[in-house]
N, C-alpha and C positions, 0 to 999 in steps of 0.2 A: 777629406781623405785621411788626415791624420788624427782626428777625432778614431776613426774606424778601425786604423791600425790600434791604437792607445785601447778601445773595446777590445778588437780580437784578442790581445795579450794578457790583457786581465780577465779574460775568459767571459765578457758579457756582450750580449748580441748588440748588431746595431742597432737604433731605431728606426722602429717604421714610419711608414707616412701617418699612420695614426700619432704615434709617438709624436712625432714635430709639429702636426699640427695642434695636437693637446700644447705642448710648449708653448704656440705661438698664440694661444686663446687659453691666455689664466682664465676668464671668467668662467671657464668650463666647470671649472672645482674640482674636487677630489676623484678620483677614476673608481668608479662602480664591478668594469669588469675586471677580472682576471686574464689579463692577456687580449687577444681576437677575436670577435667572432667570427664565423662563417655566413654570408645571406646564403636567402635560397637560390640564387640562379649559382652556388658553390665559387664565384671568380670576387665577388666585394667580397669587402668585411666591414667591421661596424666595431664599436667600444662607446660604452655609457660613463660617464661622468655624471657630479654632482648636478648641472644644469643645463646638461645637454648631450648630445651625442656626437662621434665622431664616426662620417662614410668614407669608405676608400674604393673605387674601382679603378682599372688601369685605363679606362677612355675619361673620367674625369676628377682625377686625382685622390685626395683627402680636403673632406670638408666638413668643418664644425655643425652643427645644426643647436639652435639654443631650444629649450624644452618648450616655449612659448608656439615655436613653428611646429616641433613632433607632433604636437597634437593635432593638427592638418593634415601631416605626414604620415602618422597612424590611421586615421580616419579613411584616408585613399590605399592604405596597404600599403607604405613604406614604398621601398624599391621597386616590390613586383608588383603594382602599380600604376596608373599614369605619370605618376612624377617622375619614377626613375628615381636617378639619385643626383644630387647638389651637385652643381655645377660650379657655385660662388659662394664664398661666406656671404652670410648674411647683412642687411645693411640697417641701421637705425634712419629710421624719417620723419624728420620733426612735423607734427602737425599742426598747420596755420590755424584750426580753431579752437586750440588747448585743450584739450583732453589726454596731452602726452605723447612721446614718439611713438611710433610702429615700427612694425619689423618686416622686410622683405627677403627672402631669401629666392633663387632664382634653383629652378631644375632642368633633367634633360627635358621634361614634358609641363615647363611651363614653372610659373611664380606663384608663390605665398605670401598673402600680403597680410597682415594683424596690424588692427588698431589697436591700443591702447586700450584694455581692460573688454576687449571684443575677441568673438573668434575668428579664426583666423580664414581666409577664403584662395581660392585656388581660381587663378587668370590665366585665362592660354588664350594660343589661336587667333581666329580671325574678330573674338569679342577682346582679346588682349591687344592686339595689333590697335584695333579702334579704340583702345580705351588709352594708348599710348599715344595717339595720333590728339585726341583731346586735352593730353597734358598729365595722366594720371592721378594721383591722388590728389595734386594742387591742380585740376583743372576744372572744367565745368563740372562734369560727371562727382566728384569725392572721391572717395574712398569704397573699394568693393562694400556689398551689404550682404550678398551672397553668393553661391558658388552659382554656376549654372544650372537654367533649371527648360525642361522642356517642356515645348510650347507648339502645340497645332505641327508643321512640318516641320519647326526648325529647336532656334534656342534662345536663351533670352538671359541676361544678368543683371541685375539690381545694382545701385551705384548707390550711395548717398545723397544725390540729386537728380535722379533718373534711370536708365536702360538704356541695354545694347540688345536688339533682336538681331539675330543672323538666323536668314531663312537661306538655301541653296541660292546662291549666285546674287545674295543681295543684304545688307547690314546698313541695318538705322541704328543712329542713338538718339533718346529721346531726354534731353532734361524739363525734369518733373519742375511745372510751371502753374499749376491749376491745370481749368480744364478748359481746354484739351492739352497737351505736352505739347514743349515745342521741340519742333527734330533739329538737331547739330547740324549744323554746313557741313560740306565736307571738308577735311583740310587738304589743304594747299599741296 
């Protein structure tokens, strides 16, 4: 509150949720844009920095995005979208067979998960549910290998050490064991 008054009088606006979030993530670097911009559905906004960007809508605040995740998040159309827009900053995840941490960032319509010198792939739904249920990146399954891809009725995603098929009303996961695969129990 007194920060606020102390702007008003000196005649400079407060900060925005952009503004404090850039504060609160130096790694962002230097600010690219001028001011806000506008998304298309006219109610976010958005601002580029050196190494990332920052979203703001009023259902799920201001959040960083590092440049490493846009490139996911361009690919699927940004906000308008299935992602949506960020819901959490981003989290580092160290990976148990060294190749370097990853990066996950979480949205309204699901996660972005980047390894380490990989691109980056998009987890939802009832193949994210199961792949969460197995432990995620440190579990049987690895680390995503691709986004979803379709398959006869249904859908199917590649892991690091297997697949998830989700056909209507039913979800295998299979870890890649030679041949044949062998399918996941279910958990508990």
């Amino acid at each position: 509150m007194f920060a606020a008054h102390v702007a008003s009088f000196a005649g400079a606006s407060e900060p925005t949720a952009i503004d404090l979030r850039a504060a609160a993530s130096p790694w962002l670097g230097a600010r690219r844009t001028d001011g806000e911009l506008s998304t298309p559905d006219g109610v976010g906004r958005f601002a580029e920095f050196e190494h990332g960007y920052v979203y703001w809508h009023p259902d799920t605040d201001a959040h960083a995005i590092p440049t490493a995740i846009m490139d996911k998040y361009a690919e699927l159309d940004w906000e308008t979208g299935p992602l949506g827009y960020p819901t959490t900053e981003h989290s580092e995840l160290p990976d148990p067979r060294g190749s370097g941490p990853g990066l996950a960032q979480t949205f309204q319509g699901g996660i972005v998960y980047r390894r380490a010198a990989q691109p980056g792939y998009w987890v939802h739904g009832a193949i994210g549910a199961r792949w969460a249920a197995a432990g995620y990146e440190n579990g049987e399954l690895g680390w995503p290998a691709s986004d979803e891809t379709a398959h006869d009725d249904g859908v199917y995603q590649s892991f690091e050490f297997g697949r998830i098929y989700w056909v209507p009303e039913q979800i295998v996961a299979l870890r890649n064991s030679g041949e044949p695969d062998t399918p996941l129990g279910r958990p508990a």
